[in-house]
N, C-alpha and C positions, 0 to 999 in steps of 0.2 A: 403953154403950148409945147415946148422943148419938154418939159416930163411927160407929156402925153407921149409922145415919139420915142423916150426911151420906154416905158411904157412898154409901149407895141414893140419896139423890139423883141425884150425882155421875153416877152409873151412868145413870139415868133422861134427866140433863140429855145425855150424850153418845150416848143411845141414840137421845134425840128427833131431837138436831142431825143422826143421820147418815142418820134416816128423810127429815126434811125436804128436806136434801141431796141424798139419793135422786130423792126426786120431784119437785124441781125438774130435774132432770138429764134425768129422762123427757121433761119438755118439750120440750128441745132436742137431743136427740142416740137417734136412732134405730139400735135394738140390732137387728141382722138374724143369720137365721140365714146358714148358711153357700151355701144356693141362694139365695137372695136377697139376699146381698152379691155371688156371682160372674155375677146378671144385671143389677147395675147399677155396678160398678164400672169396667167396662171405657167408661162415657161419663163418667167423675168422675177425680178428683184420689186417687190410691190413697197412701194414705202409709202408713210402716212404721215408728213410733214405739219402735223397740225399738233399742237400743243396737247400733254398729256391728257386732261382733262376732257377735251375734244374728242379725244381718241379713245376712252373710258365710255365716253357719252354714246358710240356706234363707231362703229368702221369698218368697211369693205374686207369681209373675210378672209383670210391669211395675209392683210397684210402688217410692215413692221412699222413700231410708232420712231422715227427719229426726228425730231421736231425740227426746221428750220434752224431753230437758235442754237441748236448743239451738234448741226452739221459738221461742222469743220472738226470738230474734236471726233466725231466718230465714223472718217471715212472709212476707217479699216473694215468698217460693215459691209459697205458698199465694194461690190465686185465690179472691178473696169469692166469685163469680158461679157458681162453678159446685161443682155436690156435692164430697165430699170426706167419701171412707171411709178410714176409722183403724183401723190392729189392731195388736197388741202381740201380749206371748207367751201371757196370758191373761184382760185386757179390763179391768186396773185402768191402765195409764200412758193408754191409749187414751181412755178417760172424763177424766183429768186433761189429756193435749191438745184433746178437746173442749170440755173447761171452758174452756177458757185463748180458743180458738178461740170461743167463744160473746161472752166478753167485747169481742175483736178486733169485732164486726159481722158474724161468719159466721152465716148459719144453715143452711145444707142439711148435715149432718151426721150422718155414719152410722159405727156399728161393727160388727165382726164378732163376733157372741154367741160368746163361748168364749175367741175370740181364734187365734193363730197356731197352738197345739195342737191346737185342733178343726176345724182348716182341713182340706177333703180334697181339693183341686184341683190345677192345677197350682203347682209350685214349682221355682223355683230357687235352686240352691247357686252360691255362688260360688269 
């Protein structure tokens, strides 16, 4: 009975931590649908956080591929001063380079709700 109870703790402490997380995240990183990411991306910094391959396979018209895993090596890409929309293939790596980016000093930061799946504008293959 006592592991059952730590258990449900356990359960409860990782339940809190990831509501908390949640809504700290709201703060800073604004989830757009798919018309109102393609009305303001085109004056912003369009990045495509999804693995080379991914990004070969289609991706939302001008924008640039910097994959989650090599964020940190290549912020000098990324402009503080000006927005900067993030999507991935369906809006969890996107939220983790927003994170990473929030810490850097960014604030204007935006995703695409759904992410590259629920995109339905232009695209290119390469």
């Amino acid at each position: 009975m006592t592991g059952l109870w730590i258990l449900l703790g356990l359960l409860v402490v990782i339940i809190g931590y990831g509501v908390i997380k949640y809504m700290a995240q709201r703060r800073y990183l604004k989830t757009l649908t798919s018309e109102q990411f393609r009305q303001g991306y085109r004056k912003a910094q369009l990045i495509d956080v999804r693995e080379p391959n991914e990004f070969k396979s289609g991706h939302i018209l001008g924008a640039r591929n910097i994959p989650v895993t090599q964020l940190k090596q290549r912020l000098q890409e990324v402009r503080p001063d000006k927005p900067v929309y993030l999507y991935c293939q369906n809006g969890s790596r996107a939220a983790r380079a927003a994170s990473l980016l929030h810490k850097k000093g960014y604030s204007d930061l935006n995703q695409l709700q759904g992410g590259f799946k629920k995109w339905d504008g232009k695209v290119k293959s390469s």
